[in-house]
N, C-alpha and C positions, 0 to 999 in steps of 0.2 A: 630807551633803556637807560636806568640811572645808573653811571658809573661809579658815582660815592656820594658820600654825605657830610657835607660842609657845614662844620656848627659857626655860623656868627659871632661876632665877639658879645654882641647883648646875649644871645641865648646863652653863650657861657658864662658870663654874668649872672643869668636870671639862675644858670645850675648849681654855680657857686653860694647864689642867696639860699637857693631853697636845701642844699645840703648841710650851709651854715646852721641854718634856722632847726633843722631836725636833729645836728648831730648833739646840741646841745641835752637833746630828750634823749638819744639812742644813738651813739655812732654807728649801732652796725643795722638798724635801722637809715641812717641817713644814706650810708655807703649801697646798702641795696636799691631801694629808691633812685640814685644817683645811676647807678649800672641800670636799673628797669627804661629812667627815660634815656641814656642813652645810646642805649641797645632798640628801642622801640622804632626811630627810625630807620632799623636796618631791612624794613618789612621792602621798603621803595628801590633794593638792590637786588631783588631777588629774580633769579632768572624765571622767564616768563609770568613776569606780572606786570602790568601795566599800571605803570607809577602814575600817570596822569587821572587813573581813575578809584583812587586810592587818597580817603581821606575828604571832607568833605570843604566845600569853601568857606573860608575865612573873612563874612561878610562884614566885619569891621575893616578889613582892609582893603576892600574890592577898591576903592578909591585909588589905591596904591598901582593899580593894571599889570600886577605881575604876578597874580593867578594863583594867591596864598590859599594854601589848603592847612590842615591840624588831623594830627592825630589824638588821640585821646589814649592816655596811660596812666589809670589810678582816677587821680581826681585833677589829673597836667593837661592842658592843650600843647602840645609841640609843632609849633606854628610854622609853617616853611614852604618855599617856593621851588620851582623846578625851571632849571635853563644851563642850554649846553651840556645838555646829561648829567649833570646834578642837582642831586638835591641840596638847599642851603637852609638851613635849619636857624630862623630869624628871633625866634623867643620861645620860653617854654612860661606858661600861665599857669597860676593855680585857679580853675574853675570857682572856688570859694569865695575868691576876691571880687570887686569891682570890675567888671568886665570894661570898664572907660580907662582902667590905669594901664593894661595894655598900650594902648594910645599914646600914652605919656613917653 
């Protein structure tokens, strides 16, 4: 059972770029977006759900042996790992981009 969700300093970074990037079009656009991906991890805290099977693997990272799974909200991957009963939420992607710049 997950007992919370730890955002990364990259994934808030990557929150930071992506509400930059939209509030320019629409703050209250960007601000929603902002609350949708960071509310979407809260699925992995929920009593009786099994966070381990939730969310599918993050085959870019399997390299990495720490078992990254993503959720999908919108057109976001929210990339994140599970240990010691948390979940640690590693980066959040926009689906639209280069799937290699993740990587970077």
């Amino acid at each position: 059972m997950v007992k919370d969700v730890i955002w990364a300093e990259p994934a808030q970074e990557d929150l930071e770029s992506i509400f930059d990037f939209h509030k320019k079009k629409s703050e209250k656009y960007a601000y929603d977006l902002k609350s949708k991906l960071l509310d979407a991890p809260d699925i992995l805290i929920l009593p009786n759900v099994i966070s381990e099977e939730i969310g599918q693997i993050e085959l870019t990272l399997v390299h990495l042996g720490q078992g990254h799974r993503y959720l999908i909200e919108g057109h976001y991957k929210i990339i994140y790992f599970l240990e010691n009963n948390y979940a640690y939420v590693t980066h959040v992607f926009d689906t639209r981009q280069d799937p290699d710049k993740k990587l970077r």
